[in-house]
Backbone as a printed PyTorch tensor [residue, N CA C, xyz], in Angstrom:
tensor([[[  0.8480,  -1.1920,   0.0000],
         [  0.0000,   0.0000,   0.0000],
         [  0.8820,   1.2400,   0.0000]],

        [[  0.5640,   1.9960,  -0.4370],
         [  1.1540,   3.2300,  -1.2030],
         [  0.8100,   4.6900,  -0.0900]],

        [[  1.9020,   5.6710,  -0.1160],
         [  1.1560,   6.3990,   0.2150],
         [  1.1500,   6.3080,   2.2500]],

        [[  0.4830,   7.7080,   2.6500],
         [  0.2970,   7.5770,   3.9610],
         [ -1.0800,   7.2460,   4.5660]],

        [[ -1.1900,   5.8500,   5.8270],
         [ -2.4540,   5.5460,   6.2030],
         [ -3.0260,   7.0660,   7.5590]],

        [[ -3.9500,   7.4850,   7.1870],
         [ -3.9170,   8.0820,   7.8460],
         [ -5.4450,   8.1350,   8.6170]],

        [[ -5.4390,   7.8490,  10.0820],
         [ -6.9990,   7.1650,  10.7850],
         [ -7.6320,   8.2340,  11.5220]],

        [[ -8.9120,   7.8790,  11.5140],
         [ -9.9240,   8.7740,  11.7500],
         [-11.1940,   7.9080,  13.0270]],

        [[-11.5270,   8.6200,  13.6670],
         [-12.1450,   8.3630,  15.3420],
         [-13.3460,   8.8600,  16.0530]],

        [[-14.6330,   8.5670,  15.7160],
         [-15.3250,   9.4030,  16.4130],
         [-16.0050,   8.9680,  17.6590]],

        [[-16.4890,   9.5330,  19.0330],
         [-17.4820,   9.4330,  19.6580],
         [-18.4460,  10.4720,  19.9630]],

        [[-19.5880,   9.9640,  20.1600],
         [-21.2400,  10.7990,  20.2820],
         [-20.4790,  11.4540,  21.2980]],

        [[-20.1710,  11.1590,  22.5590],
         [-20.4560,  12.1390,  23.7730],
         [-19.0950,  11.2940,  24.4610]],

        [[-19.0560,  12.4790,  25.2530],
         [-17.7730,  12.7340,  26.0250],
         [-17.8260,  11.1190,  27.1260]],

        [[-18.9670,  10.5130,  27.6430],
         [-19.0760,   9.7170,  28.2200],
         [-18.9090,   8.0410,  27.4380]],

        [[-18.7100,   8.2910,  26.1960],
         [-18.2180,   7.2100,  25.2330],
         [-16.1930,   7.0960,  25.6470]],

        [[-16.0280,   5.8030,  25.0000],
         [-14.4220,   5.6740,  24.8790],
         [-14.1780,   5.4610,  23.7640]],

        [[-13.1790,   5.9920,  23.1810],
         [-12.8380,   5.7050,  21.5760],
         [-11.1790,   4.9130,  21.8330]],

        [[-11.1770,   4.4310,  22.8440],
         [ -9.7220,   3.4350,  22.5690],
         [ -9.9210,   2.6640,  21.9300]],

        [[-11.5750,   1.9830,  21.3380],
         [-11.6620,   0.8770,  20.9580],
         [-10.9850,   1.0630,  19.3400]],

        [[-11.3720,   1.9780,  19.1490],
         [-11.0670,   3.1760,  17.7500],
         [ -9.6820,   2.9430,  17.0560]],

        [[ -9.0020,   3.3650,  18.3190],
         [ -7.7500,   3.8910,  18.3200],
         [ -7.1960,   2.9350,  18.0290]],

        [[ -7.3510,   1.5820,  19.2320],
         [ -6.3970,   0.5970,  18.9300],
         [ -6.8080,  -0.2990,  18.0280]],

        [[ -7.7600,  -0.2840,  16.8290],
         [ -8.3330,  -0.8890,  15.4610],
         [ -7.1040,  -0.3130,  14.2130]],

        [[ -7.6040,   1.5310,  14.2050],
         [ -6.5870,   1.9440,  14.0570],
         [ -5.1350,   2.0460,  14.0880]],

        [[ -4.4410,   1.5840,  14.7850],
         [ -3.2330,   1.6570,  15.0620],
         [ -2.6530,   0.0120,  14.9220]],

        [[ -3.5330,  -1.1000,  15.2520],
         [ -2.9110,  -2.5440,  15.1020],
         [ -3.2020,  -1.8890,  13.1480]],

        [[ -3.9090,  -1.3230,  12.0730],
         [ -3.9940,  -1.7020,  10.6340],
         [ -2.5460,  -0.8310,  10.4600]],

        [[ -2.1310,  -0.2130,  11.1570],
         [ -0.6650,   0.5820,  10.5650],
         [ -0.4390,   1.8530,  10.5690]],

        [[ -1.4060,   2.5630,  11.4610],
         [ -1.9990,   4.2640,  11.4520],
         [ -0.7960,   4.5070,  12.2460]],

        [[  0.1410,   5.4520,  11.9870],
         [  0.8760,   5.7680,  12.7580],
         [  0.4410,   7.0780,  14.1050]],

        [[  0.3970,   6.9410,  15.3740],
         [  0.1170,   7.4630,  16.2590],
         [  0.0980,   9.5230,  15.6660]],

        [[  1.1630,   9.7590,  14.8780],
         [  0.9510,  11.0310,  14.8040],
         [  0.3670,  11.3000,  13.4780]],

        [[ -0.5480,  10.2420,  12.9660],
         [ -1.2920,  10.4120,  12.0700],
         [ -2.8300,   9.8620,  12.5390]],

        [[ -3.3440,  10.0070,  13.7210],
         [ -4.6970,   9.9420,  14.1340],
         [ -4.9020,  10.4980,  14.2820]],

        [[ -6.3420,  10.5910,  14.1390],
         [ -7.1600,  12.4710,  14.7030],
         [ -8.3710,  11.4240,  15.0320]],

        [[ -8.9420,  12.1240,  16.0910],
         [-10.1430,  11.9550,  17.0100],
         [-10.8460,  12.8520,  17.2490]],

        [[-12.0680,  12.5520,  17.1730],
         [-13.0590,  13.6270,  17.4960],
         [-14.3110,  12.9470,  19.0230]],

        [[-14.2170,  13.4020,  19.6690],
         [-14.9980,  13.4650,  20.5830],
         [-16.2810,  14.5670,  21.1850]],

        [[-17.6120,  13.5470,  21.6180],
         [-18.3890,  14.5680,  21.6200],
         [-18.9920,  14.7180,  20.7920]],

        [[-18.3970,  14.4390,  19.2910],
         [-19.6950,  15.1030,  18.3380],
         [-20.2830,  13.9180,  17.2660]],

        [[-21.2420,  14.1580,  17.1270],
         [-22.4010,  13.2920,  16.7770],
         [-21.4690,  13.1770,  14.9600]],

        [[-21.6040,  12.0000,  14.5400],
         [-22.0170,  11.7580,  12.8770],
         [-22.4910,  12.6500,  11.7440]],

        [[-23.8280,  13.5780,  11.9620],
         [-24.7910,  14.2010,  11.4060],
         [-23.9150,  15.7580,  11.2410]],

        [[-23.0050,  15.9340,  12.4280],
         [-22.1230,  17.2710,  12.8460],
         [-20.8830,  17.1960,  11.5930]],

        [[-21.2160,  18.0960,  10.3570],
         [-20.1390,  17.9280,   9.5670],
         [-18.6360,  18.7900,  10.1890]],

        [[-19.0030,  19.9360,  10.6070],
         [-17.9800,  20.8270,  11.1140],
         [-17.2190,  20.3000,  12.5670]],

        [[-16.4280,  19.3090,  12.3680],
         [-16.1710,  18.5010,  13.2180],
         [-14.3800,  18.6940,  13.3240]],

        [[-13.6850,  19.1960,  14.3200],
         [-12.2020,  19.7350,  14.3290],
         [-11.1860,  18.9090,  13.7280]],

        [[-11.4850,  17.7130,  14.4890],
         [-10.0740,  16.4380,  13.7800],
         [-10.4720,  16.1450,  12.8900]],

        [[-11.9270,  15.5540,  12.2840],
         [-12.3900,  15.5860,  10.9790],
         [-11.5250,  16.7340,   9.5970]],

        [[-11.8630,  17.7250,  10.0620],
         [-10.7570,  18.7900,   9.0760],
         [ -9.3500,  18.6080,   9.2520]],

        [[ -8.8170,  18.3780,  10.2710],
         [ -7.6380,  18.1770,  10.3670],
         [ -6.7930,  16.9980,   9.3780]],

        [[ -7.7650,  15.4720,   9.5210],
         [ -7.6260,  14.4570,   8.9390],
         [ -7.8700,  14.9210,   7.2090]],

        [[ -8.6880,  15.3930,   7.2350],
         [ -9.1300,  16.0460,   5.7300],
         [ -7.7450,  16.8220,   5.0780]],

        [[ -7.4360,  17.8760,   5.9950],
         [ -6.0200,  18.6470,   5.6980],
         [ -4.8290,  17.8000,   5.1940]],

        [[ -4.7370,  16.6560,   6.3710],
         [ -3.2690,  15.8600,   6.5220],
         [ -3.4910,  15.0930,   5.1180]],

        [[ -4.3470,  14.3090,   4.5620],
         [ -3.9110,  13.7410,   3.6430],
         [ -3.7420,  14.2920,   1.7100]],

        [[ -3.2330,  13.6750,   1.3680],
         [ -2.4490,  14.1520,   0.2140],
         [ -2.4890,  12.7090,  -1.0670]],

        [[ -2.7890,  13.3250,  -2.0000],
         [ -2.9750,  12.3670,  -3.5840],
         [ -2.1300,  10.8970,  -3.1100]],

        [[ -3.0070,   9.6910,  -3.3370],
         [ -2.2580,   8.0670,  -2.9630],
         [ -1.7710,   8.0100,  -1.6040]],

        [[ -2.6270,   8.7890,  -0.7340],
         [ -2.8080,   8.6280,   0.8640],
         [ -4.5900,   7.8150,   0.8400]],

        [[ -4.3300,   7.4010,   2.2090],
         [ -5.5740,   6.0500,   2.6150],
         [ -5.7670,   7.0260,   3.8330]],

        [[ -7.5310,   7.3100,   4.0410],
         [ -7.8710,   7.4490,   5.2140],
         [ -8.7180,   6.5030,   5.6510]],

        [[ -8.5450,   5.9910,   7.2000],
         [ -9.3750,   5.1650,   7.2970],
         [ -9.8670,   5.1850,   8.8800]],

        [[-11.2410,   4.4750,   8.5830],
         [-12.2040,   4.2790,   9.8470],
         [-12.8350,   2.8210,  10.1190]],

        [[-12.8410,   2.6850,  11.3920],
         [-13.0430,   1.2710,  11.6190],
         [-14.9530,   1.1940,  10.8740]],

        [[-15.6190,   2.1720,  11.0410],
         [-16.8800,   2.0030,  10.5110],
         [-17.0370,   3.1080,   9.2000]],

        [[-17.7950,   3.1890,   8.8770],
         [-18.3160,   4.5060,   8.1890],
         [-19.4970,   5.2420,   8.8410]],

        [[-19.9670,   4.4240,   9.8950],
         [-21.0700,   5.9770,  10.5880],
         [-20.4970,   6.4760,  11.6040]],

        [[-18.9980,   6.1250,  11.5230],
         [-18.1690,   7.1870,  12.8980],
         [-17.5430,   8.2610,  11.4660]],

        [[-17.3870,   7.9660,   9.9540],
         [-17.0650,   9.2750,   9.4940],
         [-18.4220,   9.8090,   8.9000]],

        [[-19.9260,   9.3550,   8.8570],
         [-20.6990,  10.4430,   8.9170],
         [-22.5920,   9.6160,   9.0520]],

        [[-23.5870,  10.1170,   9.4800],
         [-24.5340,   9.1290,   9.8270],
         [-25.7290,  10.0180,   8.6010]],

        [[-25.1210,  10.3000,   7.4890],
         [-26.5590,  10.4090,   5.8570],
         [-25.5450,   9.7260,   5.0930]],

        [[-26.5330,   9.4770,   4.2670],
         [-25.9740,   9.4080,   2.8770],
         [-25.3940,  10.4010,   1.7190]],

        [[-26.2120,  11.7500,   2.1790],
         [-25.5510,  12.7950,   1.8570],
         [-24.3080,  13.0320,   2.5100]],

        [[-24.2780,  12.4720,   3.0830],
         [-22.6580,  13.2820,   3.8620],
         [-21.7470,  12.4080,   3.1660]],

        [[-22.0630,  11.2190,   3.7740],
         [-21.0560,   9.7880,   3.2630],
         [-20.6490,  10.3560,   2.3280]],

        [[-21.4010,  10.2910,   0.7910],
         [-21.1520,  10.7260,  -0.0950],
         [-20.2650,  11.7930,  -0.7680]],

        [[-20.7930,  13.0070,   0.3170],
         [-20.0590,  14.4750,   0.1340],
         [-18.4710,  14.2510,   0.5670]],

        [[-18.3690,  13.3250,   1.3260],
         [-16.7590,  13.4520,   2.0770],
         [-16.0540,  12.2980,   1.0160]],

        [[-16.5300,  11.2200,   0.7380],
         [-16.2330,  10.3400,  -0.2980],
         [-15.7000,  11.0670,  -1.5980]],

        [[-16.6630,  12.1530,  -2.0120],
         [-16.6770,  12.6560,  -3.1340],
         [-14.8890,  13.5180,  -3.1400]],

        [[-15.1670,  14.3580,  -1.6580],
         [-13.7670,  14.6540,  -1.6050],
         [-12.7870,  14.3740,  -1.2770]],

        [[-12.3890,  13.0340,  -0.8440],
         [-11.7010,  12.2800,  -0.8330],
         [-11.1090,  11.8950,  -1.8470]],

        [[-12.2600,  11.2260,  -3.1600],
         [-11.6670,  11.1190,  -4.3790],
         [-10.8890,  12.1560,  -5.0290]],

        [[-11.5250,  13.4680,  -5.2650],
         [-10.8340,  14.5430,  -5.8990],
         [ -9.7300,  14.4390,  -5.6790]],

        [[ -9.4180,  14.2020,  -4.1590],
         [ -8.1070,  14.7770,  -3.4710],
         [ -6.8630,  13.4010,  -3.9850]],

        [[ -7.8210,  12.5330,  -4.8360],
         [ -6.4870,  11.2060,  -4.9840],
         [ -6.8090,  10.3550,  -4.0300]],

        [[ -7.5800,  10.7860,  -2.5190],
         [ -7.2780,   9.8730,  -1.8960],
         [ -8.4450,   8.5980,  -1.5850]],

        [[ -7.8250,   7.3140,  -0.9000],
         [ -8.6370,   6.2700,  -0.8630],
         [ -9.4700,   6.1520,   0.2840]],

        [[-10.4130,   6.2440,   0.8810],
         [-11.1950,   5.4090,   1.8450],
         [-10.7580,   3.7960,   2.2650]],

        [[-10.9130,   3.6050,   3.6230],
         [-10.3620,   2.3150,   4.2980],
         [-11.6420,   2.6350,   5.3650]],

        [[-12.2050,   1.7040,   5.1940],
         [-13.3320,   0.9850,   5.8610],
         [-12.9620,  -0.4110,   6.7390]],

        [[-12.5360,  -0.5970,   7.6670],
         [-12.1050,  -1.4290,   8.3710],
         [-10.9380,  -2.4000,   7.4710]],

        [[-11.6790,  -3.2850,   7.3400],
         [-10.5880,  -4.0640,   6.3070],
         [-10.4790,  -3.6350,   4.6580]],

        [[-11.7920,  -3.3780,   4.4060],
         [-12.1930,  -2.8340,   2.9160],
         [-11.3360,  -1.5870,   2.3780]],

        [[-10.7270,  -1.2970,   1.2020],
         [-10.9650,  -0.0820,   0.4810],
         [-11.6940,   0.1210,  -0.2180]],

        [[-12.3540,   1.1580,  -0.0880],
         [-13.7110,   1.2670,  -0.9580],
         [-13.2490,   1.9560,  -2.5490]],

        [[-13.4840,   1.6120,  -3.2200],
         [-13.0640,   1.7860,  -5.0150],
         [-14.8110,   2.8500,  -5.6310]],

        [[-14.4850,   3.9600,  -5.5720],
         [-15.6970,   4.3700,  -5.7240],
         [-16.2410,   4.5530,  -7.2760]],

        [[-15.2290,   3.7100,  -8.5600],
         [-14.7140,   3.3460,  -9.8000],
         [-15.7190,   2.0420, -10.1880]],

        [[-15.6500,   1.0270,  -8.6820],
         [-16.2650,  -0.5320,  -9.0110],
         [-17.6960,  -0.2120,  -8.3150]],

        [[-18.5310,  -0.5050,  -9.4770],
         [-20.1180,  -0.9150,  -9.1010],
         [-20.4830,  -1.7550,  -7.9230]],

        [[-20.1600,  -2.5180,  -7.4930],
         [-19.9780,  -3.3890,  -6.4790],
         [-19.8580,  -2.8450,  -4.9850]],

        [[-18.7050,  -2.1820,  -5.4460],
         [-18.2600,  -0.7990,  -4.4030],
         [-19.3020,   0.0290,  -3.8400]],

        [[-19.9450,   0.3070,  -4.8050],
         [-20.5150,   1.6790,  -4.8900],
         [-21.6860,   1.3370,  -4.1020]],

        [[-22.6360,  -0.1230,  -4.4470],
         [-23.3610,  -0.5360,  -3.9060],
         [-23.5770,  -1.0430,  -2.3860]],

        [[-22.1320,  -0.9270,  -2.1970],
         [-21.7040,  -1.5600,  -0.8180],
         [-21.9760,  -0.5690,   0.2640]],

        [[-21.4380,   0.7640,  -0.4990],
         [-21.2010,   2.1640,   0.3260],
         [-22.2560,   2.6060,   0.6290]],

        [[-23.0570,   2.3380,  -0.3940],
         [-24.2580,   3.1720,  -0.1050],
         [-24.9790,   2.6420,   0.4920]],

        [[-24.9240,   0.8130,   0.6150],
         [-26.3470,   0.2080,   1.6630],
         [-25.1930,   0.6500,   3.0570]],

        [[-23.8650,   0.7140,   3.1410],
         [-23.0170,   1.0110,   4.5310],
         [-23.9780,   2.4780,   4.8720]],

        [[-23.8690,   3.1090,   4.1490],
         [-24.1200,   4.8790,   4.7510],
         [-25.8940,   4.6460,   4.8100]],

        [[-26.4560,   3.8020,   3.9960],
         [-27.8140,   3.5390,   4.8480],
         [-28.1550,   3.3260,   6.3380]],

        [[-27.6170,   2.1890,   6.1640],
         [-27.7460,   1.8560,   7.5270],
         [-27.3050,   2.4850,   8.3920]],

        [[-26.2660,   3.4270,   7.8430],
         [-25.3330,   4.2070,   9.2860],
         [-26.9170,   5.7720,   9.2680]],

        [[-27.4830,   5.9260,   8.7410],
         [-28.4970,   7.2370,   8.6240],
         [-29.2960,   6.3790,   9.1900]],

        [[-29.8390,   5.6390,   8.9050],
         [-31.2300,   4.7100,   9.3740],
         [-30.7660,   4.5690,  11.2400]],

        [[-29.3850,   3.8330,  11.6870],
         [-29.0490,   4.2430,  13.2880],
         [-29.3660,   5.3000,  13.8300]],

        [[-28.6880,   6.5090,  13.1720],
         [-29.1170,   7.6520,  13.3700],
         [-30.4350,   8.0610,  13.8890]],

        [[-31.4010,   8.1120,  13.0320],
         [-32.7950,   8.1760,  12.6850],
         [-33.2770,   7.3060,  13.8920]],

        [[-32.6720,   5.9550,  14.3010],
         [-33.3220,   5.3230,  15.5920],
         [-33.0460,   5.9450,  16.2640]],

        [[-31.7420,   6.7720,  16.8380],
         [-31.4370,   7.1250,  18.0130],
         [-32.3760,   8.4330,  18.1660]],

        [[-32.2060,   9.3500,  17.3000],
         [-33.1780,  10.3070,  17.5250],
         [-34.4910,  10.3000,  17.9640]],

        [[-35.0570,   9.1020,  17.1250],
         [-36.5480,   9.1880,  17.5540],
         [-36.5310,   8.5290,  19.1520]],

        [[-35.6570,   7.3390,  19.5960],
         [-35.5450,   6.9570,  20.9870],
         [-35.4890,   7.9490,  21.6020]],

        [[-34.6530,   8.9240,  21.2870],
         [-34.5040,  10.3880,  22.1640],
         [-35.6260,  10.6060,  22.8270]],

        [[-36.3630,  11.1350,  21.6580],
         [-37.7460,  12.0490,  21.3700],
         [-38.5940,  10.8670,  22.9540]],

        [[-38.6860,   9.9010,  22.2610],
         [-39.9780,   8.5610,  23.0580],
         [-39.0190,   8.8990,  24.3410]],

        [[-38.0970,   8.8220,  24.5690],
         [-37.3770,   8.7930,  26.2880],
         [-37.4390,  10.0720,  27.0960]],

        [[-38.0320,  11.4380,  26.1190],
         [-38.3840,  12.5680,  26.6680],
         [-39.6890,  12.9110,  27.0060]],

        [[-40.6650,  12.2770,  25.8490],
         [-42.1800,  12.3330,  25.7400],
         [-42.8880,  11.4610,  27.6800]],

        [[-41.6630,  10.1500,  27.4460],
         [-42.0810,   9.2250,  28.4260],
         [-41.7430,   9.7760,  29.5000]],

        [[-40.6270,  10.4150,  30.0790],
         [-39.9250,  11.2290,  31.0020],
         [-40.6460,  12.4560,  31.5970]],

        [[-41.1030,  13.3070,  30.5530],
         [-42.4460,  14.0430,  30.7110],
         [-43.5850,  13.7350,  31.2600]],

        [[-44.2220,  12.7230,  30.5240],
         [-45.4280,  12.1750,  31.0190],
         [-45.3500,  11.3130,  32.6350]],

        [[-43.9400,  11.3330,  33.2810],
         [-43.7490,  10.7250,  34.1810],
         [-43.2440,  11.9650,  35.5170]],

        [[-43.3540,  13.0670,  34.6630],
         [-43.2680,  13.9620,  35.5510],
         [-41.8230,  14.4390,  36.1030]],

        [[-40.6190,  13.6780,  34.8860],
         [-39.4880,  13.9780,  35.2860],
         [-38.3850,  15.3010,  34.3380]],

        [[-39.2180,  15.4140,  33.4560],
         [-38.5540,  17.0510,  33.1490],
         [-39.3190,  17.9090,  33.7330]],

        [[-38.1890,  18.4600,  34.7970],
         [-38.6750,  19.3780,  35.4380],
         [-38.7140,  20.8810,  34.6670]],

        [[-39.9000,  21.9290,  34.8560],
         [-39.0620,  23.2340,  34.5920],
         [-38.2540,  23.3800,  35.1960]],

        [[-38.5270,  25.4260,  35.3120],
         [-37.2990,  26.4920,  35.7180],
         [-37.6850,  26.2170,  37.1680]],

        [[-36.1380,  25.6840,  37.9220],
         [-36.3010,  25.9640,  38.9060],
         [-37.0750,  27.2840,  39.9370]],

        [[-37.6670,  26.9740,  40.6490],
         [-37.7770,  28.6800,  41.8120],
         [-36.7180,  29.0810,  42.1840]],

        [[-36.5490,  30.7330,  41.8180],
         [-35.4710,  31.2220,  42.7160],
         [-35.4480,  31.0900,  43.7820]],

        [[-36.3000,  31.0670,  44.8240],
         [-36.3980,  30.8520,  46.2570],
         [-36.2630,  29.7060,  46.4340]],

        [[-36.1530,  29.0360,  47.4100],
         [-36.6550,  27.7270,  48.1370],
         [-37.4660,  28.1960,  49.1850]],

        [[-38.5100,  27.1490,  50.0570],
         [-39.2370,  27.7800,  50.6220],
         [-39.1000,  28.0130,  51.7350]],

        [[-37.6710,  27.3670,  52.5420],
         [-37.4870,  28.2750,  53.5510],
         [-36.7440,  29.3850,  53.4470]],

        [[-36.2470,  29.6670,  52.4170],
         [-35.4340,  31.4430,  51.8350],
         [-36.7670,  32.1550,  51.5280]],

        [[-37.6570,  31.6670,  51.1040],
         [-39.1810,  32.5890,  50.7310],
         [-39.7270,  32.9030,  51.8760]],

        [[-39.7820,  31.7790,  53.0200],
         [-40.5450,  32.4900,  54.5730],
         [-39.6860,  33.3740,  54.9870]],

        [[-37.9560,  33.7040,  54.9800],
         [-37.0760,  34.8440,  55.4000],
         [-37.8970,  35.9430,  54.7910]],

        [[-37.9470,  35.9100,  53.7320],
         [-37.9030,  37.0450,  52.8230],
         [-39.4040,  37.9500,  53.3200]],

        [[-40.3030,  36.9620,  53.1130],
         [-41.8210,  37.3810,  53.7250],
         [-41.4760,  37.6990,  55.3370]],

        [[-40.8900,  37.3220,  56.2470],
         [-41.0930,  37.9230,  57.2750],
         [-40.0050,  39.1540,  57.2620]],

        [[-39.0660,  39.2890,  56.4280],
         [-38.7750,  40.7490,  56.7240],
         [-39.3900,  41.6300,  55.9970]],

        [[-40.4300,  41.0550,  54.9290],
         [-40.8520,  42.6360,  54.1970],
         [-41.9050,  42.7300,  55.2860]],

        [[-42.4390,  41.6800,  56.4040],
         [-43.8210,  42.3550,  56.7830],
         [-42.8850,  42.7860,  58.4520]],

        [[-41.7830,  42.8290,  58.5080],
         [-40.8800,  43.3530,  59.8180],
         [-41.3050,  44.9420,  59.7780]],

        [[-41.0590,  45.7020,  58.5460],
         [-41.2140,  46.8380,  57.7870],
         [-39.7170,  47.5690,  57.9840]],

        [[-38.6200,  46.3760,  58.3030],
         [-37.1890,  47.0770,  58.5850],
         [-36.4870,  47.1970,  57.3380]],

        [[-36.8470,  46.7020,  56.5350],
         [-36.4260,  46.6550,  55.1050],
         [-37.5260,  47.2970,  53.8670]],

        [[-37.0320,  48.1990,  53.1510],
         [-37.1700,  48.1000,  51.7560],
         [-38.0560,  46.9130,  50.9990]],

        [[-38.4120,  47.2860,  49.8940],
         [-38.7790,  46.1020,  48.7220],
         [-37.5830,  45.9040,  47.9470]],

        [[-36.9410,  46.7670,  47.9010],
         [-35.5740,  46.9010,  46.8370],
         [-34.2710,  46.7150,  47.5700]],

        [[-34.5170,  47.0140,  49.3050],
         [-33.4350,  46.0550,  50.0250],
         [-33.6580,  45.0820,  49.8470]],

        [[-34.7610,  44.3140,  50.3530],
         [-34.9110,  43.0550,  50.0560],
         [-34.1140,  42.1350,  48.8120]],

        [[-35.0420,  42.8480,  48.0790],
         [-34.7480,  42.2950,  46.3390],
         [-32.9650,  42.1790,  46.1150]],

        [[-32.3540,  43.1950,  46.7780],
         [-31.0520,  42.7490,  46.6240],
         [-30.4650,  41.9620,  47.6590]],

        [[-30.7530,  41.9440,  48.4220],
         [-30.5790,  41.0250,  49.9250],
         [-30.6970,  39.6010,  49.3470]],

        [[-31.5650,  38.9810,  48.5000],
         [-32.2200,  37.8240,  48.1690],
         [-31.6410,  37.5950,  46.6710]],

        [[-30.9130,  38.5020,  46.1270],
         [-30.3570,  38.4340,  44.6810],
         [-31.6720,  38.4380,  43.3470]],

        [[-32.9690,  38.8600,  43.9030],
         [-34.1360,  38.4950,  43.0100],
         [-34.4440,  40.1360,  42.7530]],

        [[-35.5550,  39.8570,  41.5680],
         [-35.5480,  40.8560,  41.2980],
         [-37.2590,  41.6170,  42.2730]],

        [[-37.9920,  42.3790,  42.0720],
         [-38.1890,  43.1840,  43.0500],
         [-40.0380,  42.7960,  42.8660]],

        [[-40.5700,  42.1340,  41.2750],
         [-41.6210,  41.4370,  40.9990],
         [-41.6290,  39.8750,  41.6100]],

        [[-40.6050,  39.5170,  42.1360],
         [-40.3040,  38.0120,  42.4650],
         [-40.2610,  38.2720,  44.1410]],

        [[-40.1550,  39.4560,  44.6690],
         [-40.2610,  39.7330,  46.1140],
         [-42.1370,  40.2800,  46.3990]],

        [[-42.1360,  40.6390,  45.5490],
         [-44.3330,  40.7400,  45.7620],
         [-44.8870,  39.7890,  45.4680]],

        [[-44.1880,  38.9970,  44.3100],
         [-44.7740,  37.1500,  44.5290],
         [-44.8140,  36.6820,  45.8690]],

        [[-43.3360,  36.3660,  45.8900],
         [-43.5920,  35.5070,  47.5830],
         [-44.1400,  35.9590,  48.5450]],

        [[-44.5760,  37.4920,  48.5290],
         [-45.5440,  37.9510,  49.9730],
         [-46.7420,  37.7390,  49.5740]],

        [[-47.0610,  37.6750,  47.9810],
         [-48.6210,  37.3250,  47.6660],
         [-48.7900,  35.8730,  47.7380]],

        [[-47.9700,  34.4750,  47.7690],
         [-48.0210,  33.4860,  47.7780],
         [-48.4010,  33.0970,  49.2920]],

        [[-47.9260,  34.1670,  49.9420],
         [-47.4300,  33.5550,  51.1880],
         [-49.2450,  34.2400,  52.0660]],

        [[-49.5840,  35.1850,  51.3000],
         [-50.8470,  35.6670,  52.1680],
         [-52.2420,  35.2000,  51.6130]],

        [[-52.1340,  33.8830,  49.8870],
         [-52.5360,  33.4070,  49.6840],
         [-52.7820,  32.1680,  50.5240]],

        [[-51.7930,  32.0250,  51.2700],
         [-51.4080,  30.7330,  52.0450],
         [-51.9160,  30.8530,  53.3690]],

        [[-52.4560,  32.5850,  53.9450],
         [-52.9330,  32.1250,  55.4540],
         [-53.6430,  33.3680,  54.9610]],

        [[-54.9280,  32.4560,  55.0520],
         [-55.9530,  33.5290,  54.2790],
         [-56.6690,  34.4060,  55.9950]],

        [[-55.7540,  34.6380,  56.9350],
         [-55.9120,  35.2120,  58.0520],
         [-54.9540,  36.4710,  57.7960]],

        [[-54.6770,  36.4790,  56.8810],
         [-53.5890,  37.4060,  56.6870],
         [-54.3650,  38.8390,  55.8960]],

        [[-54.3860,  40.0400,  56.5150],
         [-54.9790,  40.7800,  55.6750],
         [-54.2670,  41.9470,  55.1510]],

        [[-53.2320,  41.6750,  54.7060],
         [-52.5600,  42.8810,  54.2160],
         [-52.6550,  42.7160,  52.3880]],

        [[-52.6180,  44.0160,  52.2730],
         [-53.0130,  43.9180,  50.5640],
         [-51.7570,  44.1130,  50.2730]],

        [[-51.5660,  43.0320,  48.8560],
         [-50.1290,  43.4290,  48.0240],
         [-50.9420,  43.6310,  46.8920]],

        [[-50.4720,  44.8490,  46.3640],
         [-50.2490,  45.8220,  44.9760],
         [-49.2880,  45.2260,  44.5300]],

        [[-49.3800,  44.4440,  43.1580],
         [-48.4660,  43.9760,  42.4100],
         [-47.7920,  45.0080,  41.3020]],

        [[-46.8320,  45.2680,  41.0180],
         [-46.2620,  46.1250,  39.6900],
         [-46.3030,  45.4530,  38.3210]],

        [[-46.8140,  46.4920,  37.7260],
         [-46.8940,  45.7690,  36.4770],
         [-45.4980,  45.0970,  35.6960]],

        [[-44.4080,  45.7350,  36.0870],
         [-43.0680,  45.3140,  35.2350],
         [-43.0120,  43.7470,  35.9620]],

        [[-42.1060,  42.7950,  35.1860],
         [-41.5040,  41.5920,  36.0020],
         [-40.5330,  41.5530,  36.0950]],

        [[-39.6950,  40.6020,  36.4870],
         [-38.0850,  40.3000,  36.5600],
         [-37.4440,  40.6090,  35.1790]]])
């Protein structure tokens, strides 16, 4: 084989390991200062750092190669698009053991049911996403926006605005909130002991 092998690495998320990658890579002949890895970013993510880098490093009757093809991209449009420039550039694709010949029909057919299936994974994982958020929801576990308060920082706050030793706007900075989020919690709180008869005038502005 002709030319420099030069290997390529991806993982989805930082909580993946790509040694498995590496050392596929490196037992076919990749020399250590000719790997690039990308971590973190998804398949579908063309603007990908070592991706360009690997793109840069090789040169006319150079081999780049990946233990899969949906770690170098998860469409068929992409597959394609990076294939395409690969060829221009002279250079060959290495698919685990395979070089892909994008010249032989055979080839061509191969690549394209490969970059299927690598879009079609894709396409599962996303929609699992979607069903593991819908279900997560419906289970009451995406939470919103937290409260700025908690509710024993909200009973402080209500007993010093009704102390009358403080401000609304001491307060509000005392508590880091803003000064519509300090007439909430005294209106929450006199909602809450309906023995309570002091009137809060709300302002029209909010936080």
């Amino acid at each position: 084989m002709t030319g420099v092998l030069v290997g390529y690495a991806r993982v989805s998320t930082h909580k993946q390991d790509a040694q498995l990658q590496r050392d596929a890579l490196l037992a076919a002949g990749v020399s250590p200062d000719q790997l690039y890895v990308d971590e973190g970013l998804t398949g579908s993510n063309r603007d990908r750092p070592a991706l360009r880098e690997a793109f840069a490093a090789v040169r006319a009757g150079d081999t780049l190669m990946v233990t899969k093809l949906d770690r170098l991209a998860r469409s068929v449009p992409d597959a394609r698009d990076l294939v395409d420039e690969l060829t221009k550039k002279g250079v060959r694709l290495r698919i685990g053991e395979s070089i892909h010949d994008p010249e032989d029909p055979t080839g061509r057919l191969l690549f394209n049911a490969l970059a299927m299936v690598a879009e079609f994974e894709a396409d599962l994982i996303r929609a699992r996403t979607r069903e593991g958020m819908r279900v997560a929801a419906a289970r009451g576990r995406l939470k919103g926006k937290k409260p700025k308060l908690t509710p024993a920082v909200e009973a402080h706050l209500v007993a010093e605005f009704h102390s009358g030793d403080y401000s609304v706007n001491e307060i509000a900075r005392r508590y880091k909130v803003g000064v519509a989020t300090v007439y909430r919690a005294v209106q929450r709180a006199r909602t809450a002991n309906v023995g309570d008869d002091i009137a809060i005038t709300l302002p029209l502005a909010d936080d």
